[in-house]
C-alpha angles and dihedrals in degrees: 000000000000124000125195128169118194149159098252140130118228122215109192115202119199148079076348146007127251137175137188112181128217124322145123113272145150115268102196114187104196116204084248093075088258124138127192131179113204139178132221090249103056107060115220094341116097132234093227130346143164113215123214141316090066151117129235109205114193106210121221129180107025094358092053106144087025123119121183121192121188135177136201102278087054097257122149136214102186111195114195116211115211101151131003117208104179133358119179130150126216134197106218095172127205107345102230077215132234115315109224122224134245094281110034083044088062097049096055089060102045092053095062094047085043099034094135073072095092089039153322120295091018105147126188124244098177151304129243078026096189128238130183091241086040148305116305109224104233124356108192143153125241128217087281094056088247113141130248136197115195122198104201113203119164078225115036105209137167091270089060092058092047087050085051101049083048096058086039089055084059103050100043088073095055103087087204098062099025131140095056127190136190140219116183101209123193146156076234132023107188104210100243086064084043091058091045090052098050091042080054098049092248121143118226123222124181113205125222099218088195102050100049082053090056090244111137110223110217088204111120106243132215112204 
């Protein structure tokens, strides 16, 4: 991980344009080839970013001060040094990954007991199915014999989507598994996350708790 916090302006080139003029901001360079540029007012969210496969050049001569980052589609985040603050790398090693807790644990493994759940035909590959950037929750096939991949949260936000398009960035490249789909499943999906996840082409599940456990639940329903 490499952390550099500078004085700089970003021009983003793509399916759009984008500018942020000069201020200072966090330039993180993560070992996966992602950079991400991020202020002191937006939590974790950056400002502007360009995710994995892509390449940072650093410019010199002429170009001194000047990073270029382009992906695969051809896209660039140009990032303009005027001034660096500060510049470290840190080796973080292998994440053992987030530990869920007790209920979304659960859920977990009563869906794939219970996979026919999101349809029928549905047949389990494997849980904890492993990534190099994190286990992805459930990896299953549907009746069609597509993959799936399915992120579980109690609460289903906006972070879980983007943990998701992340997971579904790295399958996609393995032709044994691609193409890759994705459903976000939740007790709640707030409807931001819900928006994100239908721009993005993911299906959204809500999960009944009781009734994968087999407890009937006397509450009348709306569907």
């Amino acid at each position: 991980m490499r952390l550099v916090i500078a004085r700089c302006s970003v021009d983003y080139a793509g399916r759009l344009t984008a500018h942020l003029p000069s201020a200072p901001r966090l330039i993180l360079v993560k070992a996966d080839g992602s950079v991400s540029i991020h202020a002191d007012d937006r939590a974790y969210k950056p400002l502007n970013w360009m995710s994995p496969p892509c390449t940072l050049k650093e410019g010199s001569g002429d170009d001194d001060g000047v990073w270029t980052v382009i992906n695969k589609a051809g896209e660039k985040l140009i990032i303009t040094m005027e001034e660096i603050l500060h510049d470290s790398s840190h080796e973080l090693g292998v994440d053992p990954g987030l530990i869920k807790d007790g209920v979304e644990a659960h859920l977990q493994e009563l869906l794939a007991d219970r996979i026919d759940t999101l349809g029928e035909g549905y047949t389990l590959i494997r849980r904890e199915y492993m990534t190099a950037i994190g286990p992805v929750d459930i990896l299953c096939r549907d009746a069609e014999g597509q993959t799936v991949a399915i992120e579980i949260k109690r609460r289903g936000e906006i972070d879980g989507v983007e943990q998701l398009t992340r997971y579904l960035e790295l399958l996609n490249r393995d032709p044994h598994l691609a193409p890759v789909r994705g459903i976000f499943a939740a007790q709640e999906i707030k409807p931001q996350a819900r928006v994100l996840a239908t721009d993005r082409g993911i299906g959204c599940t809500v999960l009944d708790y009781n009734a994968l456990r087999g407890i009937e639940d006397d509450k009348l329903r709306l569907f």
